[in-house]
C-alpha positions as CSV (number, residue, x, y, z in Angstrom):
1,X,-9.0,21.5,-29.6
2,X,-12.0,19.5,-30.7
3,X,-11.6,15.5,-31.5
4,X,-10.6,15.1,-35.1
5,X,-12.7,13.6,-37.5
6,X,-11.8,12.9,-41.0
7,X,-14.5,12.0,-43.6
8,X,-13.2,10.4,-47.1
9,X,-16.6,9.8,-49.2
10,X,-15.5,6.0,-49.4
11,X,-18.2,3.5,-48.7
12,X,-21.3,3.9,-45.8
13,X,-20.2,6.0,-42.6
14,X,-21.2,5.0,-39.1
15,X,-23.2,7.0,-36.7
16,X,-20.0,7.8,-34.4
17,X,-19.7,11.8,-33.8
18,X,-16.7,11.9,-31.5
19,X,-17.5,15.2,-29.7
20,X,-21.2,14.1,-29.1
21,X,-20.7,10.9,-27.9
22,X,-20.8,10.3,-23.9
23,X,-21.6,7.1,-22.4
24,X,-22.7,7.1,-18.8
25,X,-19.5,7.7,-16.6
26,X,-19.6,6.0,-12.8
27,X,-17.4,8.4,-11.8
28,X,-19.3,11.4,-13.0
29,X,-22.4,9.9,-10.7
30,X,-20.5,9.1,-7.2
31,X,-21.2,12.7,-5.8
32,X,-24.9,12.5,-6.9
33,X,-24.7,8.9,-4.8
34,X,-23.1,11.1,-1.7
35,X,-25.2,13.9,-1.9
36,X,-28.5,11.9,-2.0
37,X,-29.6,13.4,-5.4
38,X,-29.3,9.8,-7.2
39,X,-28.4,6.7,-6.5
40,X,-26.7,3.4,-7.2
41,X,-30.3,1.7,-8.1
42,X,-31.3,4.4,-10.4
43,X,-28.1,4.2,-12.2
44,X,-28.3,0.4,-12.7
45,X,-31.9,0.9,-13.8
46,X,-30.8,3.5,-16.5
47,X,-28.2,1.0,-17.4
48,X,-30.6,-1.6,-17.7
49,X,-33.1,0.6,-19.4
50,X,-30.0,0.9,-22.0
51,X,-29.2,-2.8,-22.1
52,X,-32.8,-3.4,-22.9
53,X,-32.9,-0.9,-25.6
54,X,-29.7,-2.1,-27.4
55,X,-28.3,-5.5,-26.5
56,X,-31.5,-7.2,-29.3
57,X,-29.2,-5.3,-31.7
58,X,-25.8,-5.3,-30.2
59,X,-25.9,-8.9,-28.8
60,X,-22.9,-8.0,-26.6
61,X,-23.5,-10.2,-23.2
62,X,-23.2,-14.3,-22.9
63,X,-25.6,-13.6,-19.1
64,X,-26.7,-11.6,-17.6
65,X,-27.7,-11.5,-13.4
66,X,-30.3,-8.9,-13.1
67,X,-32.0,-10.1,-10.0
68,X,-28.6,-9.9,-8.6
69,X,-27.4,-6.3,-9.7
70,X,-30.5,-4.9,-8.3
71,X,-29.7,-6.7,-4.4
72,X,-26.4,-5.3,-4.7
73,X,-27.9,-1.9,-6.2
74,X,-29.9,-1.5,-3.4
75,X,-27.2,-2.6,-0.9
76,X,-24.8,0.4,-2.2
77,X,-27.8,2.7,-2.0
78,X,-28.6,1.8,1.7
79,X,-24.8,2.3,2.5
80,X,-24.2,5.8,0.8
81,X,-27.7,6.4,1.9
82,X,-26.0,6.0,5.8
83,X,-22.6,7.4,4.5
84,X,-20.6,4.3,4.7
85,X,-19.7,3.5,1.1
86,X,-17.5,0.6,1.2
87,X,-15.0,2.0,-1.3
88,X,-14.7,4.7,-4.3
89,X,-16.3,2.2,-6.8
90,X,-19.2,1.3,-4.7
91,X,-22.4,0.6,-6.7
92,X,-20.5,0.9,-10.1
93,X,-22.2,-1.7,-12.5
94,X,-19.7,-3.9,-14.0
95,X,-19.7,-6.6,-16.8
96,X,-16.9,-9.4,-17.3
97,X,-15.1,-10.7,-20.5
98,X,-16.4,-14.4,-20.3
99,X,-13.4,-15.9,-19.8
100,X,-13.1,-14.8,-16.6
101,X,-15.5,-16.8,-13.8
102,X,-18.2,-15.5,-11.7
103,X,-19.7,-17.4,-9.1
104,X,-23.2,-16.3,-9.7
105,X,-22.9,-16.8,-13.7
106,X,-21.6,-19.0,-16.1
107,X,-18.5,-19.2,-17.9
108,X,-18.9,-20.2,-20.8
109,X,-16.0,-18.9,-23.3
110,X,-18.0,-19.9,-26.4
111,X,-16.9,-23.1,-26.0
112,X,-19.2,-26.3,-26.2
113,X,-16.8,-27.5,-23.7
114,X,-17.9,-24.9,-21.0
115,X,-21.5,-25.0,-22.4
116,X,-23.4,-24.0,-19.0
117,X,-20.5,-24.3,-16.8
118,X,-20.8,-22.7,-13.6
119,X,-17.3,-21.6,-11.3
120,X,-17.5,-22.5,-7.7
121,X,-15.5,-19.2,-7.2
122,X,-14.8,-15.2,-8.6
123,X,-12.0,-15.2,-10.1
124,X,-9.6,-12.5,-8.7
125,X,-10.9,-9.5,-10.6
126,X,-14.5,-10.2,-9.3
127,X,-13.8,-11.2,-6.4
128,X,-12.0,-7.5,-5.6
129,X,-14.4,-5.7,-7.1
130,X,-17.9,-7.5,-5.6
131,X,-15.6,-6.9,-2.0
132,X,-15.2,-3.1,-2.8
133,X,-19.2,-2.8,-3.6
134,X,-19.4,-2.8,-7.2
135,X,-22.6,-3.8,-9.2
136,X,-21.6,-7.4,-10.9
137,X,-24.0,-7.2,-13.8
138,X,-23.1,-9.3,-16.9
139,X,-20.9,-11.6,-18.5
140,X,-19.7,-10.8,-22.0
141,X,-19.2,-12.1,-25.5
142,X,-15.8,-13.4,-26.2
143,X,-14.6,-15.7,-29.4
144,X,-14.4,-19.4,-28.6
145,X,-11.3,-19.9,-26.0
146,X,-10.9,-16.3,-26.9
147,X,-9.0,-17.4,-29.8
148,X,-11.2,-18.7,-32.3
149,X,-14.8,-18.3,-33.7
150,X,-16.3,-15.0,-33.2
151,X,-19.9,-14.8,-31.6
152,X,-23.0,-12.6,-32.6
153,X,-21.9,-9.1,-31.1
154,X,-22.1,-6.2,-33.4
155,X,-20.5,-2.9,-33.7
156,X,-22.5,-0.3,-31.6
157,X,-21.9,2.2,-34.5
158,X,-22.7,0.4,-37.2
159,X,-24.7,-3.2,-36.7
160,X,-22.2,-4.2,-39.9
161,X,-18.9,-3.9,-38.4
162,X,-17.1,-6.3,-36.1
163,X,-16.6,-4.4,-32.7
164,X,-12.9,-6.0,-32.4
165,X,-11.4,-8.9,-31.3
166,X,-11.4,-11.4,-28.2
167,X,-12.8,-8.4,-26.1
168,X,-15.5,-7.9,-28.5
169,X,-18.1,-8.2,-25.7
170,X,-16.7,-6.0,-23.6
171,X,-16.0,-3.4,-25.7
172,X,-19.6,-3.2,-27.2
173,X,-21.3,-3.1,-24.2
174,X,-19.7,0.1,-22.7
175,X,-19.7,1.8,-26.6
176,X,-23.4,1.2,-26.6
177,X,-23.8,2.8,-23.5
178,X,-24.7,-0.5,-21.3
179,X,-22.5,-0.2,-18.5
180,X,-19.8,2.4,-17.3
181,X,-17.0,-0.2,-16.7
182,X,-15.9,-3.5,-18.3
183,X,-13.1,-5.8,-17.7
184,X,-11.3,-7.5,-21.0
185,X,-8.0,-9.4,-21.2
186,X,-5.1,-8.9,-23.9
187,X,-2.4,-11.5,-24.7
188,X,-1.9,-9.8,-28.2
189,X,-4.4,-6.9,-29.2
190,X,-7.7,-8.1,-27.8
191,X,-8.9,-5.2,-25.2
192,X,-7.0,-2.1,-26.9
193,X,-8.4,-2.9,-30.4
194,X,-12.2,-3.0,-29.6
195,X,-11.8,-0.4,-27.4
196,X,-10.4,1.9,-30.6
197,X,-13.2,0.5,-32.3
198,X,-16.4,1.2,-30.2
199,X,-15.0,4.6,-28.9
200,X,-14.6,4.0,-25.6
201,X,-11.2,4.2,-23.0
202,X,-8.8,1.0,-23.1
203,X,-6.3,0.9,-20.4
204,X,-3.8,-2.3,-20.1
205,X,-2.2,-1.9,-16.9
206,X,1.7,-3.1,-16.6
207,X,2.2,-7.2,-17.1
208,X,1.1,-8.4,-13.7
209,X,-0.1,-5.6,-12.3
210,X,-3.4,-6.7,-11.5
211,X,-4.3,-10.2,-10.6
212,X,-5.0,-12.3,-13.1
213,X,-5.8,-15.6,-11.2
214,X,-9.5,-17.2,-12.6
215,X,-9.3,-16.2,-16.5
216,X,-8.4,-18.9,-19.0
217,X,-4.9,-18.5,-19.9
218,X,-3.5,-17.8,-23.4
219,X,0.2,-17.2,-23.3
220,X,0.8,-17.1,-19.4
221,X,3.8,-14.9,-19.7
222,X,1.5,-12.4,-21.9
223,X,-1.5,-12.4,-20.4
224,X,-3.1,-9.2,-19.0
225,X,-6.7,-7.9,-17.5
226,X,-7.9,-4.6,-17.3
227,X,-10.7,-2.0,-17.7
228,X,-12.5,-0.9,-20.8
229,X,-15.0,2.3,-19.7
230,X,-16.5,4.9,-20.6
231,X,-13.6,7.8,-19.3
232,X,-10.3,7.7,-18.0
233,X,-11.5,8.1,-14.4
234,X,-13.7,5.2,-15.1
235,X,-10.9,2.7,-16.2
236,X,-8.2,4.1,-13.9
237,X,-10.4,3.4,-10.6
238,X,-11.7,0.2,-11.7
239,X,-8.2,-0.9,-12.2
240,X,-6.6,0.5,-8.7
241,X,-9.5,-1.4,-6.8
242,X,-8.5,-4.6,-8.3
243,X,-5.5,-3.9,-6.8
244,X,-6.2,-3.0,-3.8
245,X,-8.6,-5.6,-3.0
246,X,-6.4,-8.7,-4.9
247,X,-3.2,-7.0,-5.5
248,X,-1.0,-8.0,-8.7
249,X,-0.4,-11.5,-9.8
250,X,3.4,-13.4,-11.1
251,X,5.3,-12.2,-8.3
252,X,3.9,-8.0,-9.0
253,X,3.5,-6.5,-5.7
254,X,0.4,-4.6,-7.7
255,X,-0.9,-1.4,-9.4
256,X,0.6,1.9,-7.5
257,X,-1.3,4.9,-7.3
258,X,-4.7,6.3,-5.7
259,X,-8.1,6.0,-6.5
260,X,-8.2,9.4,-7.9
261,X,-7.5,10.2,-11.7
262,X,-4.1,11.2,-11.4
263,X,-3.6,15.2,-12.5
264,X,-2.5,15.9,-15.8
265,X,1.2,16.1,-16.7
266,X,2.1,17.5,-20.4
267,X,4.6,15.4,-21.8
268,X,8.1,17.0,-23.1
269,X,8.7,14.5,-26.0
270,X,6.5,11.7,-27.3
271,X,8.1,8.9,-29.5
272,X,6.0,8.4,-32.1
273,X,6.2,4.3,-33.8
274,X,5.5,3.7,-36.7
275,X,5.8,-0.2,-36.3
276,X,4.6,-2.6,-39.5
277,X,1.0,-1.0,-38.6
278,X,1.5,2.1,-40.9
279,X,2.1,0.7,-43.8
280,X,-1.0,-1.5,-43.6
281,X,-3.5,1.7,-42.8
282,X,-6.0,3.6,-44.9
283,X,-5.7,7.4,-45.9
284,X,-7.9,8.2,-44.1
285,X,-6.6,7.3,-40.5
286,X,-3.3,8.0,-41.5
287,X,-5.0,11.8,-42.2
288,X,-6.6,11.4,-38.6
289,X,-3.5,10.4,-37.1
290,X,-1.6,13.4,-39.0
291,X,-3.4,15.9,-37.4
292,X,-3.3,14.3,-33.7
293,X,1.0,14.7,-33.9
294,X,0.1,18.0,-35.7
295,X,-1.8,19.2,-32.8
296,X,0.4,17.9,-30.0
297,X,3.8,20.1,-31.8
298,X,1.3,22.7,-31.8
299,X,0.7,22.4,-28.0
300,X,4.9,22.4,-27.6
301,X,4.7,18.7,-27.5
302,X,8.3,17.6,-29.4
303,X,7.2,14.4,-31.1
304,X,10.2,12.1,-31.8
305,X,10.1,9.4,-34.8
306,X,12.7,7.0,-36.5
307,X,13.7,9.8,-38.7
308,X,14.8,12.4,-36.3
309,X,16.1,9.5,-33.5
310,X,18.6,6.7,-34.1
311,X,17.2,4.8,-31.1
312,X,13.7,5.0,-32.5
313,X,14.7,3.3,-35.8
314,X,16.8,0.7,-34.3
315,X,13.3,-0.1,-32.2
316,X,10.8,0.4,-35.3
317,X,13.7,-2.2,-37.0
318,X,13.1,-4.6,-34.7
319,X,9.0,-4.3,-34.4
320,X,9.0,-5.3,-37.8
321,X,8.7,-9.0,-36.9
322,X,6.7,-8.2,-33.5
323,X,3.9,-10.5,-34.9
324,X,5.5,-12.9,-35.8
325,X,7.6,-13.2,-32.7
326,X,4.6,-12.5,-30.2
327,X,2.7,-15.3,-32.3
328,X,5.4,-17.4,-31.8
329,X,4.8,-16.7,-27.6
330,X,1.1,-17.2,-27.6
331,X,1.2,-20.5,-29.7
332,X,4.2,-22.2,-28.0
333,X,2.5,-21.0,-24.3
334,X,-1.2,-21.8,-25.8
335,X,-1.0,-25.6,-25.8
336,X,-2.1,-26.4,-22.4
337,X,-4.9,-26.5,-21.9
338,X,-6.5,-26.0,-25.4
339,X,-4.4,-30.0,-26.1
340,X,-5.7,-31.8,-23.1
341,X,-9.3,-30.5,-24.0
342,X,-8.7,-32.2,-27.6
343,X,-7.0,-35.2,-26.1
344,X,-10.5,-35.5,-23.6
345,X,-13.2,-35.0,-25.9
346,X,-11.7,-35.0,-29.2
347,X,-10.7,-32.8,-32.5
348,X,-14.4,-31.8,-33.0
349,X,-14.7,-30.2,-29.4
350,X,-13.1,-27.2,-30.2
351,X,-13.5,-25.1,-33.4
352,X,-11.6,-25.1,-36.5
353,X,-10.1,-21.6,-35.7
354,X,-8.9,-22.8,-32.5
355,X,-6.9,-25.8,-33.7
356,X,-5.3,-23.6,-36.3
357,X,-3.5,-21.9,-34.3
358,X,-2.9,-24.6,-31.3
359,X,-1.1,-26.1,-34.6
360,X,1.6,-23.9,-34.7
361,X,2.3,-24.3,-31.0
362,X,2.7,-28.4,-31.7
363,X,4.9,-27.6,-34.5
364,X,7.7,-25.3,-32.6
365,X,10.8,-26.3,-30.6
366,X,11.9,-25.4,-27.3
367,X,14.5,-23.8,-29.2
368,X,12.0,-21.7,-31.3
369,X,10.6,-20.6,-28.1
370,X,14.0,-19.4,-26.8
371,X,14.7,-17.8,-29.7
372,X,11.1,-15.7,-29.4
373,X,11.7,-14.7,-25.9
374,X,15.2,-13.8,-26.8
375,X,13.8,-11.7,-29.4
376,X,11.3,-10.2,-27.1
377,X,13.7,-9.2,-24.4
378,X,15.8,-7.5,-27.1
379,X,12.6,-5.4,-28.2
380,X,12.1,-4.5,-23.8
381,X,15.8,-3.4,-23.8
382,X,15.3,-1.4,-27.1
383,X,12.6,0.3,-25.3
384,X,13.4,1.0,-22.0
385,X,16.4,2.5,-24.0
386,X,14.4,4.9,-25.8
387,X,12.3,5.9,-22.8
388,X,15.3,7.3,-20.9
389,X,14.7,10.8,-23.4
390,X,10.7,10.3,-24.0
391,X,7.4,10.4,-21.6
392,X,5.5,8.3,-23.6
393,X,5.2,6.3,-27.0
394,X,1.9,6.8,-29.3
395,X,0.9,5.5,-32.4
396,X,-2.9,4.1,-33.1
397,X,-5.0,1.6,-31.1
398,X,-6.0,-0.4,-34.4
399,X,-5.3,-0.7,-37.6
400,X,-7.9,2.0,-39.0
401,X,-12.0,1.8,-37.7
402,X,-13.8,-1.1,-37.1
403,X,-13.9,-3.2,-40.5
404,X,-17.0,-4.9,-41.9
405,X,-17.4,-8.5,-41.2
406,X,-16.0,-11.2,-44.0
407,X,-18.4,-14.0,-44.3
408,X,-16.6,-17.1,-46.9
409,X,-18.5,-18.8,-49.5
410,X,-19.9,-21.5,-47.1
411,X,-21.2,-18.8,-44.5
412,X,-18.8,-19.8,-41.8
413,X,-16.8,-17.7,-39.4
414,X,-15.0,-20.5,-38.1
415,X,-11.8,-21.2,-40.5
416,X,-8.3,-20.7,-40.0
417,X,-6.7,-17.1,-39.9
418,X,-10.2,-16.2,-39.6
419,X,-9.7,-14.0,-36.2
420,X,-6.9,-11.5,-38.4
421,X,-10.3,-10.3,-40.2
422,X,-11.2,-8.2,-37.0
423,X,-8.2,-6.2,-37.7
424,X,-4.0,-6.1,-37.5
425,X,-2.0,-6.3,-34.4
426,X,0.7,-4.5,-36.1
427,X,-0.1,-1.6,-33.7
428,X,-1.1,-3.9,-30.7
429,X,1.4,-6.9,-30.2
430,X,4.6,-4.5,-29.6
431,X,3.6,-3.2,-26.0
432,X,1.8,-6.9,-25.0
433,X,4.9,-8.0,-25.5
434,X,6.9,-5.1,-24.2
435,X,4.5,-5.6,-20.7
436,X,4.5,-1.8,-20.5
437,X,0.8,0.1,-20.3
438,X,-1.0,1.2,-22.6
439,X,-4.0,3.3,-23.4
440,X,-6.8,3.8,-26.2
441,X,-7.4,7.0,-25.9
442,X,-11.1,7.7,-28.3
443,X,-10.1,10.8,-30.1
444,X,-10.2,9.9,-33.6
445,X,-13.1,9.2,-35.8
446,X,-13.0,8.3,-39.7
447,X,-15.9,8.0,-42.0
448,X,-18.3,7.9,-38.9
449,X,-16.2,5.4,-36.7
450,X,-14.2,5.4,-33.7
451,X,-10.5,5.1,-34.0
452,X,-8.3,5.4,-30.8
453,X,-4.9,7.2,-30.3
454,X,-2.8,4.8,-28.5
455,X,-0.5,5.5,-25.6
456,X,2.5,3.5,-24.0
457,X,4.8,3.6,-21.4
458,X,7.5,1.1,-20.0
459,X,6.3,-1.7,-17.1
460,X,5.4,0.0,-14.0
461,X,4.8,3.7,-15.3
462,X,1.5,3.5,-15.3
463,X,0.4,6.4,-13.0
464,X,2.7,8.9,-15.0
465,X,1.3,7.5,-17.9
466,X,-2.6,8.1,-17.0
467,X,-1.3,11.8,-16.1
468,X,0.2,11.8,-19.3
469,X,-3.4,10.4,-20.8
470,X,-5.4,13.0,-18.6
471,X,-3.2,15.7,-20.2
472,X,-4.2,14.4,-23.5
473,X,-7.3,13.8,-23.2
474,X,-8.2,17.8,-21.6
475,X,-6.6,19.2,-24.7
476,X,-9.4,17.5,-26.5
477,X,-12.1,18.3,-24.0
478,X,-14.9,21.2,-25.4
């Protein structure tokens, strides 16, 4: 089957031709690297050769430590070179959401607070992956606090479109062909959105799967990491050498599986959800989307939906307020440390955005936040429910493509609500609440513009899941 793209005639398209477009894979080189017909410092040159072609336009990193790549480059050369490669994902360049330190850049998050700050430490992620070989290249752009005022990156696509929300950086950097591999965080919709919207592979592992221990905190109890790249392969390595290097974090013993790309497993039934998401879409990606369920029935897939499944209703019933109530978690969970920041260096130290929705947070009860959790477990029980008679849950990874950017009256970005313009979470803040993984899967485009099928599974099925995914995906492969 080929990808589906669906032109309507409404408005400028973007450049995005989903059965062209293939950014550089790491995984696709490593035989090249054990062969001797390439190696790691070639690819990080080709990278940066990319990085200096794009990134004046794109704008998608806050550092970047070239001196640095090219030492470890050369020192995952010299050990393929003598057959010793210290892991799978030796010599694999990698950038980092800035929210996340790096001893050898600065974190900055956007923030004046942070302005030049520099870590004494990797954070877990980076620490894993600089022990496993990888090629620790960039940091990249996030909002302020990853909450609030968006920074200067740009769609890859189209230079006129936002490329998504708090993983905005990330996500533009491997669209635009920069890097293979990117690491981005989601508390409500902030690394599967971009990654619908620059075309690339989103995977959030299960809640605590991988470490999460030196990246700013959001919500605590919703807070994930994990790999934006270019394929499947890509993403699901990056993620298992986190784990094996720095295992999983709140008590999660870590990620299961092997480095490989687990092999493909067609899924019986697929629940298809709706959630508050569909109503809010365009015709065309509701078209796009058509045709995907279209193609899986015709593949024998049985796709399952709220009007063929009591269970499924009852869930889609009580999505309807999944914003709302996963709001409710981030803001009441948000306060520290975004308060004692305020309390240190005042109201103006962080931006208007930011103290929007900190507000909220101030404003809630203990008892509102039971009541949310409460809430949120029923949702988990609704699902696991569900999943007893289903491999898998889809719907989309964002509300339609990447929309253009909204500047108000006075030029500003920064103004409350102002971070909903990159896009609904109606599709996103069901499974980072749920805790399950979930995938954007690029195999959608409308009008010239990516738009991701999303794929979920309940907490700790993520290797069936990325079989499920690599099923998928090879029924779109030409």
């Amino acid at each position: 089957m080929r990808k589906i793209a669906v032109t309507t005639g409404n408005g400028s398209p973007g450049d995005y031709d989903p059965e062209a477009f293939a950014p550089p894979s790491f995984v696709a080189k490593v035989q090249s690297f054990v062969d001797g017909s390439d190696t790691p410092r070639a690819f990080l040159e080709e990278c940066l050769d990319m990085i200096h072609a794009r990134e004046p336009d794109v704008r998608a990193f806050s550092a970047i430590n070239e001196d640095g790549a090219r030492k470890a480059a050369d020192a995952a050369t010299e050990r393929y070179r003598d057959g010793r490669p210290l892991s799978p994902i030796d010599g694999c360049p990698i950038a980092f959401k800035d929210t996340i330190e790096t001893v050898d850049m600065p974190t900055q998050m956007n923030s004046r607070i942070y302005a030049d700050w520099q870590s004494n430490r990797d954070a877990a992620c980076v620490y894993g992956l600089r022990k496993a070989g990888a090629v620790i290249l960039a940091k990249t752009v996030v909002p302020e606090f990853a909450m609030g005022v968006s920074g200067p990156t740009r769609n890859p696509f189209d230079l006129r479109r936002t490329p998504g929300a708090s993983s905005s950086g990330s996500g533009a950097c491997v669209g635009a062909g920069m890097v293979p591999v990117a690491i981005g965080n989601q508390t409500g919709g902030s690394l599967i959105r971009p990654s619908s919207f620059n075309g690339i592979v989103g995977y959030k592992p299960t809640y605590g799967a991988l470490n999460t221990g030196g990246m700013h905190p959001i919500a605590p109890s919703q807070d994930h990491i994990g790999p934006m790249a270019a394929t499947l392969a890509d993403a699901w390595l990056a993620a298992q050498q986190i784990a094996a290097t720095v295992g999983g974090h709140n008590g999660h013993p870590g990620l299961g599986g092997m480095p490989a790309l687990p092999a493909p497993v067609k899924p019986r039934h697929l629940a298809w959800l709706h959630t508050l998401g569909w109503r809010e879409l365009d015709d065309g990606s509701k078209a796009a989307f058509d045709r995907f369920v279209s193609d899986m029935r015709q593949s024998d897939v049985t796709i399952l939906d709220q009007t063929s499944t009591p269970e499924i209703a009852a869930l889609e019933d009580l999505l309807e307020r999944a914003n709302e109530i996963s709001n409710d978690i981030i803001m009441y969970e948000g306060r520290w440390p975004i308060l004692s920041y305020i309390d240190k260096y005042g109201d103006g130290s962080v931006g208007e955005a930011v103290l929007d929705r900190v507000k909220r947070g101030t404003q809630m009860t203990r008892n509102d936040y039971v009541a949310a959790l409460a809430k949120r477990d029923e949702i988990r029980r609704q699902v696991i429910s569900v999943a007893a008679s289903v491999d898998g849950f889809v719907t989309l990874a964002s509300s339609g493509p990447a929309p253009f950017d909204k500047i108000d009256e006075k030029g500003s970005l920064d103004r409350p609500q102002g971070h909903l313009e990159t896009g609904s979470r109606s599709f996103l803040s069901p499974w980072s609440m749920v805790g399950g993984p979930s995938y954007s899967l690029p195999l959608l485009a409308v009008d010239g513009m990516p738009l991701g099928v999303q794929l979920m599974g309940v907490p700790d099925s993520d290797e069936h899941l990325t079989a499920v995914a690599h099923w998928i995906t090879e029924c779109y492969r030409t």
